[in-house]
N, C-alpha and C positions, 0 to 999 in steps of 0.2 A: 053294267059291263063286268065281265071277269077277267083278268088278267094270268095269265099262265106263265114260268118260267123254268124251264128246263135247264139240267146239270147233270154231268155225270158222264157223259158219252167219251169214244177215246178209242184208242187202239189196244186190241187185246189177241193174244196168240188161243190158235182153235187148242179148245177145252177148258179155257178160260173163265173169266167174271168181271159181269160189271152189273155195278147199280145205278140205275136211274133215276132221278127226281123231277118231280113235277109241281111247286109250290104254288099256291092257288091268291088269290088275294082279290076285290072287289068287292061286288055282291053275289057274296056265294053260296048264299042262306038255302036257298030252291034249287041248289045243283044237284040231281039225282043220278048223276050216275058219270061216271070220271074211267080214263083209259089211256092206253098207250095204242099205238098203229105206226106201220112205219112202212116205206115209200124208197123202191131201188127205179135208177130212171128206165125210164119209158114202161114203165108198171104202174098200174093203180097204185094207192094208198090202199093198206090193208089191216086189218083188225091184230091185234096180237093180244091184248086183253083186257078186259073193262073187270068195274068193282063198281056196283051200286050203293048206294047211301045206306040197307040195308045188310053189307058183306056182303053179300051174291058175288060170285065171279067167276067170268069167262072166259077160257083160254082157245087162240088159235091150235088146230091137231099140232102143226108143225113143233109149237114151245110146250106142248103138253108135257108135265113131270122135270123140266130144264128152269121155265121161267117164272117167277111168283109174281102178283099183285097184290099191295097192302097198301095200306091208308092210316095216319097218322093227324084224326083229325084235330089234335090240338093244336099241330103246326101248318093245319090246311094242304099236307104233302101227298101225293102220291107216291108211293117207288115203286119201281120192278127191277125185281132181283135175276137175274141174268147167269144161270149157272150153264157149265157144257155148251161154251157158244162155239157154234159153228161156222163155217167161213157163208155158208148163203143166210148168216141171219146180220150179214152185212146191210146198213140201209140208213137211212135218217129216220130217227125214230121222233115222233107227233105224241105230246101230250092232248089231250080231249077232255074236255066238259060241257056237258049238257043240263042245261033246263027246258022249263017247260018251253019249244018253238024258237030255241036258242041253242045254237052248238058252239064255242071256242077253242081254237087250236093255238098250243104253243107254236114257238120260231122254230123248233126240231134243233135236234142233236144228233150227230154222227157218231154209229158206231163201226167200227173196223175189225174186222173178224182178219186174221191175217198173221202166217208165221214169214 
């Protein structure tokens, strides 16, 4: 099992920042590949950006050039760095990790876009 814990989320005025964390902990040996996605209601869950075990990473068009994905794996962390946020990138934001035929999601974290 993998365990996920999310932090960071919160209320920020448009143009803003926030950083996300995402700390990993179990058996995370085989995790290939870890992200963030986030969920406004009556909307699917959707992608914003993944970082595979090898760097690789992929941004939704919408946070292209605004939001980063990095990995700190001697603390097992994920973050995403959250610059120029806008009011429709309001949502609960889903940490994500995968292995092989296994996916895990953190409990989410609220972010609030809002003057």
């Amino acid at each position: 099992q993998v365990q996920l814990a999310e932090s960071g989320g919160g209320l920020v005025q448009p143009g803003g920042s926030l950083r996300l964390s995402c700390a990993a902990s179990g058996s995370i040996s085989s995790i290939y590949v870890r992200g963030w996605y986030r969920q406004t209601p009556g909307k699917q869950r959707e992608l914003v950006a993944v970082i595979t075990s090898a760097g690789s990473t992929n941004y939704a068009d919408s946070v292209k050039g605004r939001f980063t994905i990095s990995i700190d794996n001697a603390k097992n962390t994920v973050y995403l760095q959250m610059n120029s946020l806008k009011t429709e990138d309001t949502a609960v934001y889903y940490c994500n990790a995968r292995r092989p035929l296994q996916s895990y999601w953190g409990q989410g974290t609220q972010v609030t876009v809002s003057s």
